[in-house]
RODO-2510 file (C-alpha; in nm, 4 decimals, decimal comma):
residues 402
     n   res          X          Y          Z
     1     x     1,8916    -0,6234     1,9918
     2     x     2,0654    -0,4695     2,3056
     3     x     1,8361    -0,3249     2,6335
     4     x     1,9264     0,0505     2,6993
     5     x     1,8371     0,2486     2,9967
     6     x     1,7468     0,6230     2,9047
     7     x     1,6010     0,9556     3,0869
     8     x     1,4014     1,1930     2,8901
     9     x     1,1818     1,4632     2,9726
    10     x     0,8507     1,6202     2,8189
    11     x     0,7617     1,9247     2,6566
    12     x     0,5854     2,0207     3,0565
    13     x     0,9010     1,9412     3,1896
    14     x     0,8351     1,6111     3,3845
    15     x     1,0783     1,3699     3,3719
    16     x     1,0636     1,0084     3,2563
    17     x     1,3119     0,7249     3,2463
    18     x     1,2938     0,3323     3,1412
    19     x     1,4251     0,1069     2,9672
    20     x     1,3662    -0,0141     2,5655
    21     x     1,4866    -0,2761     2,3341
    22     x     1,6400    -0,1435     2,0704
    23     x     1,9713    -0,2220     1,7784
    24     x     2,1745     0,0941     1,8700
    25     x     2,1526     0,4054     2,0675
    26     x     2,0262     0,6364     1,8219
    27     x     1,7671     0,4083     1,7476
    28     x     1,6183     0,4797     2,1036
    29     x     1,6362     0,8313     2,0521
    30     x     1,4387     0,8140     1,7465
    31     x     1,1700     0,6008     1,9287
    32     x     1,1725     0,8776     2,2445
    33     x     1,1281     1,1667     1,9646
    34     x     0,8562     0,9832     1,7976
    35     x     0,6688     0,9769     2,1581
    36     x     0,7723     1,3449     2,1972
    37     x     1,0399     1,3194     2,4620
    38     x     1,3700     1,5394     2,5325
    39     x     1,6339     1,2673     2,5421
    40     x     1,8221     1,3723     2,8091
    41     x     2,0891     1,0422     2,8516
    42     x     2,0706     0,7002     2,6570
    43     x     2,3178     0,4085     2,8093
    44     x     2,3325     0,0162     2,6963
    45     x     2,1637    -0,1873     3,0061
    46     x     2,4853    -0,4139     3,2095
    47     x     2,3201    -0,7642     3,3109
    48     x     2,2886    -0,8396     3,6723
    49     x     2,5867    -1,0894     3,7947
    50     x     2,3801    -1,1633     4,0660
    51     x     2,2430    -1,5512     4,1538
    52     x     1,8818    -1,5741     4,1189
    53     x     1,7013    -1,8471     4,1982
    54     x     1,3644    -1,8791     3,9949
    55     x     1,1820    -2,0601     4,2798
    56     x     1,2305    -1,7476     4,5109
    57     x     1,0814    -1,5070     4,2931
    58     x     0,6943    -1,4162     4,3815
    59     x     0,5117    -1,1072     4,4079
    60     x     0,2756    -1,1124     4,7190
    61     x    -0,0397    -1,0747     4,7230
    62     x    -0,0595    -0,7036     4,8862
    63     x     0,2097    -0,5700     4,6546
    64     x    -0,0478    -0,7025     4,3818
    65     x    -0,3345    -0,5206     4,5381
    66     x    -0,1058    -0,2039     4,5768
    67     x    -0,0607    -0,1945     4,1862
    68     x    -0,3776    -0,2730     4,0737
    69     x    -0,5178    -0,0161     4,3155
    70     x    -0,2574     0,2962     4,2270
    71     x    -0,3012     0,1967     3,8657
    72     x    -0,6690     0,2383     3,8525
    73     x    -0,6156     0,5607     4,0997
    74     x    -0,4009     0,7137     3,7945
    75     x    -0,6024     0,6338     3,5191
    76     x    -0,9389     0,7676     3,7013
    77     x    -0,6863     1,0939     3,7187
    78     x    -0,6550     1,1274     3,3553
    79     x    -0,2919     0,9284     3,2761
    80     x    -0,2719     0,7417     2,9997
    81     x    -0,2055     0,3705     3,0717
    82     x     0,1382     0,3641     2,9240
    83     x     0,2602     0,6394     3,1721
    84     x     0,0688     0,4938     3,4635
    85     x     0,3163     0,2070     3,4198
    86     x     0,6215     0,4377     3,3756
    87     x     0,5513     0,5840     3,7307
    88     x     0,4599     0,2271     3,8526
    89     x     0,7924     0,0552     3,7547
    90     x     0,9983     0,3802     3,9194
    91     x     0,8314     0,3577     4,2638
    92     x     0,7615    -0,0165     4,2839
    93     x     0,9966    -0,1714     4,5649
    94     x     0,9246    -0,5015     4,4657
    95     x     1,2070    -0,6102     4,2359
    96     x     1,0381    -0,9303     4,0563
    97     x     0,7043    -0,6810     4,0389
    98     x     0,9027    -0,4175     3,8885
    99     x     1,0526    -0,6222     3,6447
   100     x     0,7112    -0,7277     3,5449
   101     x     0,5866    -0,4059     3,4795
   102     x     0,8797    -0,2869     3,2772
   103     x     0,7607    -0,6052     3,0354
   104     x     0,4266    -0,5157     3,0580
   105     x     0,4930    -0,1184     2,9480
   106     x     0,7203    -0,2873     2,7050
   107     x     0,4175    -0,4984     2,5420
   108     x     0,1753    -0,1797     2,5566
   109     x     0,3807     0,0036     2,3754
   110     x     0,4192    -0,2082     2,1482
   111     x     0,0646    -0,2186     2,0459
   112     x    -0,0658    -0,5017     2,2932
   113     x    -0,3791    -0,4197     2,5214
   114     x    -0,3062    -0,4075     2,9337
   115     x    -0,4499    -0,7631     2,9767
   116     x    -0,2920    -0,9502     2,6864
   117     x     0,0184    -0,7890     2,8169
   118     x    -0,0701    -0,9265     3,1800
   119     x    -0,1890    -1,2526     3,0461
   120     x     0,1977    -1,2882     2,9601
   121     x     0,3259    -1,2928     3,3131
   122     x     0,0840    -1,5914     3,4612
   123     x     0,3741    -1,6063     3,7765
   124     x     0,2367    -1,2271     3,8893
   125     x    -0,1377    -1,1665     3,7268
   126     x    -0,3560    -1,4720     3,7933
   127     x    -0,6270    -1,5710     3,5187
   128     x    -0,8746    -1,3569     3,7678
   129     x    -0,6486    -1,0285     3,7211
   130     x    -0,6461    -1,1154     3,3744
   131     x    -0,9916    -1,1731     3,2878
   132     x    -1,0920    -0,8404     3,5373
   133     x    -0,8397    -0,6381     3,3076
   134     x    -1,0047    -0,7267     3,0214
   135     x    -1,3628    -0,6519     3,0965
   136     x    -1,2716    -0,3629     3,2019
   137     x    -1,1245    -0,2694     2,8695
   138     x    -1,4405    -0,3658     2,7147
   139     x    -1,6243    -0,2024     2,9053
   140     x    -1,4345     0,1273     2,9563
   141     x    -1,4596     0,0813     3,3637
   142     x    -1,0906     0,0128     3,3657
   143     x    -1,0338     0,1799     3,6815
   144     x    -1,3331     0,0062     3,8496
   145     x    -1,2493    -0,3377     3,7502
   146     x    -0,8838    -0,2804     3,9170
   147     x    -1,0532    -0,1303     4,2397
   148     x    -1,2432    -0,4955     4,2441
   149     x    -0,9203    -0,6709     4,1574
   150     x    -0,7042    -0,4793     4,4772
   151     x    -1,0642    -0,5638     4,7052
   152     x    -1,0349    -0,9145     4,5871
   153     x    -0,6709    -0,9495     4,6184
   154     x    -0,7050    -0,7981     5,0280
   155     x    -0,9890    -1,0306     5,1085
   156     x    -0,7989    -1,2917     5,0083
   157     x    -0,4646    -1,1827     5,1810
   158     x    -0,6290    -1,1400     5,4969
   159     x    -0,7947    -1,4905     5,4919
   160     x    -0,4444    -1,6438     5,4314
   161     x    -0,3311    -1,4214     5,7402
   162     x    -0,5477    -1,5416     5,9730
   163     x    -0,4900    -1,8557     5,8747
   164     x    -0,1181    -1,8201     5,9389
   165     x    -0,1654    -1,6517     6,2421
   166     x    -0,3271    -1,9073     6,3943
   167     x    -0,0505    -2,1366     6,3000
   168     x     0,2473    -1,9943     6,4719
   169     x     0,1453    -2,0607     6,8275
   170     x     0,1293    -2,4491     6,7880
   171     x     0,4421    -2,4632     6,4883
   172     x     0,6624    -2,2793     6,7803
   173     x     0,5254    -2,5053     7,0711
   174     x     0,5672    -2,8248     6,8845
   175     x     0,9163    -2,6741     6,7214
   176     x     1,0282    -2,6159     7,0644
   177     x     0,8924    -2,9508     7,2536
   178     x     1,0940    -3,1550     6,9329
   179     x     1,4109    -2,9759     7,0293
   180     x     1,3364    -3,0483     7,4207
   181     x     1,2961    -3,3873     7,3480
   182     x     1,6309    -3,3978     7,1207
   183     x     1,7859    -3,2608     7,3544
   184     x     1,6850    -3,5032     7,6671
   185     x     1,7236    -3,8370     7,3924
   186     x     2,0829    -3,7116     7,3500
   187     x     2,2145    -3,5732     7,6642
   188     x     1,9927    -3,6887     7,9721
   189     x     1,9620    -4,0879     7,8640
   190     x     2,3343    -4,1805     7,8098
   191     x     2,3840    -4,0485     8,1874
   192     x     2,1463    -4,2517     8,2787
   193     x     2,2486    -4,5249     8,0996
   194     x     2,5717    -4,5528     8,1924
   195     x     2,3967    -4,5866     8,5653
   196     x     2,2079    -4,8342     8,4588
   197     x     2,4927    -5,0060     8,3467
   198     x     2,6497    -5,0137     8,6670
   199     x     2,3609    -5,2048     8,8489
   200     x     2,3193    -5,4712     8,6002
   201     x     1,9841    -5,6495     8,5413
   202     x     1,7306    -5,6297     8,2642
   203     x     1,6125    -5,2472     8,2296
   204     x     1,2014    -5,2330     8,1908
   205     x     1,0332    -5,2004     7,8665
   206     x     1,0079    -4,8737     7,8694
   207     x     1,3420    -4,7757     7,9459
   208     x     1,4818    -5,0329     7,6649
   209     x     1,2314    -4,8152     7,3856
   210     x     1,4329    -4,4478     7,5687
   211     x     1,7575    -4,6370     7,5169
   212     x     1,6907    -4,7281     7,1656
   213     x     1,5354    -4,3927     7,0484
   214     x     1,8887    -4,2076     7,2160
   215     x     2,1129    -4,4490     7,0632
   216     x     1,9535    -4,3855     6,7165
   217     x     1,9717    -4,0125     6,7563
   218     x     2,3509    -4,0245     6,8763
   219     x     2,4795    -4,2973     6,6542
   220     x     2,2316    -4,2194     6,3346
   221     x     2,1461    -3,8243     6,3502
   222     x     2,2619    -3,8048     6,0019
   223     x     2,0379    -4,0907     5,8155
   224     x     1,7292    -3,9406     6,0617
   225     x     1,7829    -3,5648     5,8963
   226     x     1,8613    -3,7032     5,5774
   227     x     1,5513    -3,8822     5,5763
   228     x     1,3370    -3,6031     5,7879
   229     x     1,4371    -3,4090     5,4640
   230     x     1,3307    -3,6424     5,2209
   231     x     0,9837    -3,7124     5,3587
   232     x     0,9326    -3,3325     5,3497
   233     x     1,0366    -3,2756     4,9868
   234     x     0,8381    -3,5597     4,9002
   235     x     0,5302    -3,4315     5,0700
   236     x     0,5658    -3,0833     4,8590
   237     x     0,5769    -3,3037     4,5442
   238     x     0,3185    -3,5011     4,6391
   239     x     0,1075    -3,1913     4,7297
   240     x     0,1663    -3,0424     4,4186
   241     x     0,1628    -3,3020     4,1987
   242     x    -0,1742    -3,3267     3,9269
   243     x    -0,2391    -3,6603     4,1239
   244     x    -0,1433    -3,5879     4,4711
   245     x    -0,3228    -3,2457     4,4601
   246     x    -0,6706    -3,3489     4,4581
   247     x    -0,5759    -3,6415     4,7011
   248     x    -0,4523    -3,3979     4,9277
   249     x    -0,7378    -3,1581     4,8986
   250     x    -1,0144    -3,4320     4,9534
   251     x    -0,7915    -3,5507     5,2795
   252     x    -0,7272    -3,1719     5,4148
   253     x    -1,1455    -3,1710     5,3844
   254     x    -1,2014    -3,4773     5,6126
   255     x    -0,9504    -3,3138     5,9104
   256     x    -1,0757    -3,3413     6,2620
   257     x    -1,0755    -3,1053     6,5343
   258     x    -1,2676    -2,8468     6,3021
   259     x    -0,9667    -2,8081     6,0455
   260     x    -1,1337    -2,9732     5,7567
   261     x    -1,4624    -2,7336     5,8567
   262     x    -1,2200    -2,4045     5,8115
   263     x    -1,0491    -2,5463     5,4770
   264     x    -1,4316    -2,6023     5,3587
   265     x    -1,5127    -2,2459     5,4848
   266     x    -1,1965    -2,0841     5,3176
   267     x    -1,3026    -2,2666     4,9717
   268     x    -1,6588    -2,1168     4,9315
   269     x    -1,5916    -1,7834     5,0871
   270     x    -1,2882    -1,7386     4,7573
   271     x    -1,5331    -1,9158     4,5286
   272     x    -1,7852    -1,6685     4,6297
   273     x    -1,5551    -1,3816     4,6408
   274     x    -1,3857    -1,4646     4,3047
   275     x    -1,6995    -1,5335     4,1357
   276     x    -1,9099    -1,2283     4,2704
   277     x    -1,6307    -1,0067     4,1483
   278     x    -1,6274    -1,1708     3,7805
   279     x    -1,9653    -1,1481     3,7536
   280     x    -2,0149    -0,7735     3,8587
   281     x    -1,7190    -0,6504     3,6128
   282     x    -1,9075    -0,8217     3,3370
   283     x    -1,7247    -1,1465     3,2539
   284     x    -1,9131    -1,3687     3,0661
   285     x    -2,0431    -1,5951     3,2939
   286     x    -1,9273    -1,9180     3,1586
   287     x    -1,5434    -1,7571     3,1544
   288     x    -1,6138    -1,6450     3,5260
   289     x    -1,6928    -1,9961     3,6313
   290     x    -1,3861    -2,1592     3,4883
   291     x    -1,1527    -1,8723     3,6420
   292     x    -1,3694    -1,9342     3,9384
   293     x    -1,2714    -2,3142     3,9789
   294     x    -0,8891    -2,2402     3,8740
   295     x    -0,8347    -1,9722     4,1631
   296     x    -1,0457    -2,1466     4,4323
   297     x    -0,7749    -2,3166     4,5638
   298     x    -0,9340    -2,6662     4,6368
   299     x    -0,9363    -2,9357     4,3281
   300     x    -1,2795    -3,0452     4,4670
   301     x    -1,4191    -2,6770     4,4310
   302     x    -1,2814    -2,7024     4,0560
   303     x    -1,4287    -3,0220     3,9375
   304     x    -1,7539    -2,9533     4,0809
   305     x    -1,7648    -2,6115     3,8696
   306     x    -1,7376    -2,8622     3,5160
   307     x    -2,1253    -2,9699     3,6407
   308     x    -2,2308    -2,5839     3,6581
   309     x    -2,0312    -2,4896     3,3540
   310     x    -2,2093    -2,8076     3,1472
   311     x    -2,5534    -2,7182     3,3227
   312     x    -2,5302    -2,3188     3,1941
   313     x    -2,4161    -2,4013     2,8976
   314     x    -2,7420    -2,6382     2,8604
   315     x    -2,9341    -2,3393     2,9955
   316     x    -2,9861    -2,4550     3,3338
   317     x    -2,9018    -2,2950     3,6459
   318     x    -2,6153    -2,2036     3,9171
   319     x    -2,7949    -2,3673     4,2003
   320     x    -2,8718    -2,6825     4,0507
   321     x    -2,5683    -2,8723     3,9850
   322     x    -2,4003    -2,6743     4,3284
   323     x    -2,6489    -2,8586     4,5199
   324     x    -2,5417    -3,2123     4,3654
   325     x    -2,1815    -3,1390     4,5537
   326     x    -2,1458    -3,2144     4,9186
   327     x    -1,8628    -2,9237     4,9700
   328     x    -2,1124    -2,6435     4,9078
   329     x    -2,3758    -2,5820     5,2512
   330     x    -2,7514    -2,5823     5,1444
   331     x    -2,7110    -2,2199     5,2464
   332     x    -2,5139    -2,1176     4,9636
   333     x    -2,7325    -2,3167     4,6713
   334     x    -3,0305    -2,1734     4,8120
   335     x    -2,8820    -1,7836     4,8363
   336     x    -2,7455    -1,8621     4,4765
   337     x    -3,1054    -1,9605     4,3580
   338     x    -3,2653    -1,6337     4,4774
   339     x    -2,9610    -1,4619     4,3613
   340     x    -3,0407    -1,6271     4,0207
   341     x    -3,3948    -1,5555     4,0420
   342     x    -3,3976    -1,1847     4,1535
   343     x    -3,0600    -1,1050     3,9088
   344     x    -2,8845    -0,9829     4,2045
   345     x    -2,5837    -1,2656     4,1638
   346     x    -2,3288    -1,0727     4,2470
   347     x    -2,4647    -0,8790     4,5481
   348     x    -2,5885    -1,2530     4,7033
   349     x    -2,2425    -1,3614     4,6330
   350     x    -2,1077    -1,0974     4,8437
   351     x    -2,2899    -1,1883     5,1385
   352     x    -2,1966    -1,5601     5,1443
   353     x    -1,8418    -1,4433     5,0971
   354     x    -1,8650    -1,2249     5,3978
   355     x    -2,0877    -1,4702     5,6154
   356     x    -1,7798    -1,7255     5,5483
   357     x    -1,5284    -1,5364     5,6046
   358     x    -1,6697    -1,4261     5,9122
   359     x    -1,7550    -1,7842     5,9578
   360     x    -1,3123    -1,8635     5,9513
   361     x    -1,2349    -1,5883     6,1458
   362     x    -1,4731    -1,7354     6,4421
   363     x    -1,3198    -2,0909     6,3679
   364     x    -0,9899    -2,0023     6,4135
   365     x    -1,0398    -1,8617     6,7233
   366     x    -1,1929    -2,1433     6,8137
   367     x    -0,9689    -2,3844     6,7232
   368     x    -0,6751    -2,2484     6,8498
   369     x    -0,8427    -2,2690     7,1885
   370     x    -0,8711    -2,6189     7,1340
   371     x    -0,5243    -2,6674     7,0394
   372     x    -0,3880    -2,5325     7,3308
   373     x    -0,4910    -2,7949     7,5906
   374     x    -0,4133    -3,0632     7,3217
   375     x    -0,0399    -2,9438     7,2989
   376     x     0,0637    -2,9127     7,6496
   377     x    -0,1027    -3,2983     7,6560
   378     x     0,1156    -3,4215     7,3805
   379     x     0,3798    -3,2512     7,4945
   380     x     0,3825    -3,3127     7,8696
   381     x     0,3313    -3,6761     7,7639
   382     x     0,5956    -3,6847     7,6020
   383     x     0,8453    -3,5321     7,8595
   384     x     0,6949    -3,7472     8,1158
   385     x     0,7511    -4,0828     7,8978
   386     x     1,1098    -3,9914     7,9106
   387     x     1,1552    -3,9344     8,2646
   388     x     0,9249    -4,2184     8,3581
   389     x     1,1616    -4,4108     8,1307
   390     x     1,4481    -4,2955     8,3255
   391     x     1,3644    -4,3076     8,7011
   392     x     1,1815    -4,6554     8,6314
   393     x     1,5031    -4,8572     8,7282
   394     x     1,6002    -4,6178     8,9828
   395     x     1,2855    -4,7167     9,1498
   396     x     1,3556    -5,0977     9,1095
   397     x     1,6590    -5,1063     9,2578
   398     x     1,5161    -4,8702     9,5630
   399     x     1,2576    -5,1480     9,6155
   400     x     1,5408    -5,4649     9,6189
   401     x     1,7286    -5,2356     9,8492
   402     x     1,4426    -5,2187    10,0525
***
């Protein structure tokens, strides 16, 4: 089977266009016809020459929260689904996003509901998306369960935001005090060290260790990148490997200067995000706990969800098992047990998500007014090391002078 490309128009007159799998040309027009379209042009899809690299190919998250929201905007409006996604997949700039949705329209069509056709695409709709999708369906609040997917989806964009924000300051400071020091180890010491030369003597301590780091960088730049390089790629393996995740995740917990506080705040105010929106589009509640875990970012925030999934399943509690596990405040078990007890989950759910991420906006702030003094510490220690180093034996031989 060969992909064609094809514009056709409706009996009202509005045009259409897409693509569709199909053995021969006039097979596609028979498929349009069925659907009541007016072919107007049918042409066999070309395949893109162009290098792709798999890696590179993401859909962020407000593109995400873009669709879901116009989607649910054109089926409150009366669309059908299937055209919903025609108009998506025509004004969609995103080209991996686009893609997707010409697969998903593909897989409607073809008989498959909107969230089995998502649940295909794991790289774009999450297993939150998914599940969302679905309830809706069940529950014929389609519309309303994407509205809660697009809220979801911008809470959690603008965490990671501030997040980032907050990290640019000190990456571009510490960035730019590495290439200052570089630039001194490479340049400023073999002047000086071709002074030193010239006086003779033993050269301090210090001034030995300047020597040594400047005749590593200018003889052995190469190995040091090389290496720099490999540490790095190593890390992101590590990171993401099943047994390096949740060593990493229990270490980024147990940061200092507030950093492991913020990753801890981050983790319950998704969990309670993620969960309260499961919960109030009518997942199941042993399905919303899983997802929960999965999408909470934090390995330690997924394992202890196994104890609340085995305790509901035993018909126990929320609050219970949540209060076993040191990452979640006694705040949060206690708002969960009245939430529990009153059968306002969701709503109670909603505030904890809003108190925390209230609670990471304030941290950030505050951290980044720690870092600030801590940076131009490290970094004017540094500097001053080197020309310490340097003027060292220039104050020796002032004092044999002398």
């Amino acid at each position: 089977m060969s992909t064609y490309v094809f514009k056709a128009m409706d009996l009202a007159g509005v045009k259409a266009g897409g693509e569709i799998e199909a053995d021969s040309k006039q097979a596609v027009s028979d498929q349009l016809r069925a659907r009541g379209l007016i072919v107007l042009d049918v042409g066999e899809k070309y395949s893109s020459r162009e290098i792709e690299l798999s890696f590179l190919k993401r859909v962020s998250a407000s593109d995400l929260a873009i669709f879901a929201r116009q989607l649910a905007t054109m089926i409150s409006s009366g669309l059908s689904i299937l055209r919903a996604l025609y108009v998506l997949e025509e004004q969609t700039e995103s080209k991996f996003l686009k893609e997707t949705i010409v697969q998903v329209r593909k897989d409607v069509e073809g008989g498959l509901p909107l969230s089995e056709a998502m649940s295909r695409h794991p790289k774009v709709f999450n297993p939150l998306f998914v599940a969302m999708t679905q309830a809706g369906e069940t529950g014929g609040v389609l519309e309303s369960s994407l509205m809660r997917v697009a809220d979801q989806l911008e809470k959690d964009a603008s965490l990671r935001r501030q997040i980032r924000a907050a990290m640019v300051y000190p990456t571009l400071v510490i960035t730019f005090a590495i290439g200052v020091m570089l630039a001194l180890v490479a340049f400023l010491i073999p002047v000086f060290e071709n002074v030193f030369k010239e006086f003779g003597g033993e050269l301090p301590a210090i001034t030995q260790v300047s020597v040594a780091l400047s005749h590593a960088v200018t003889g052995y730049g190469w190995a040091l990148f090389i290496g720099a390089v490999v540490l790095v790629v190593a890390f992101l393996k590590w990171k993401t490997s099943t047994w390096g995740r949740p060593q990493w995740d229990r270490f980024r917990l147990k940061l200092p200067m507030k950093i492991g506080a913020i990753v801890q705040e981050v983790a319950i105010a998704r969990w309670s995000r993620t969960l309260a929106s499961l919960t109030s589009a009518g997942v199941p509640l042993l399905q919303a706990l899983e997802i929960t875990g999965r999408t909470a970012g934090n390995v330690v925030v997924e394992e202890s969800m196994e104890s609340v999934i085995a305790s509901v399943k035993r018909g126990g509690t929320i609050a219970a098992p949540l209060a076993q596990e040191s990452i979640f405040p006694k705040m949060v078990t206690h708002m969960v047990g009245v939430g529990e007890e009153t059968g306002a989950l969701d709503a109670m759910l909603d505030k904890i998500a809003e108190f925390y991420e209230d609670r990471v906006e304030a941290s950030v702030k505050a951290l980044t007014s720690i870092m600030e003094p801590v940076m131009i510490i490290v970094i004017g220690g540094m500097v001053g090391f080197i020309v310490i180093s340097m003027y060292l034996p220039l104050f020796e031989v002032y004092n044999h002078i002398e």
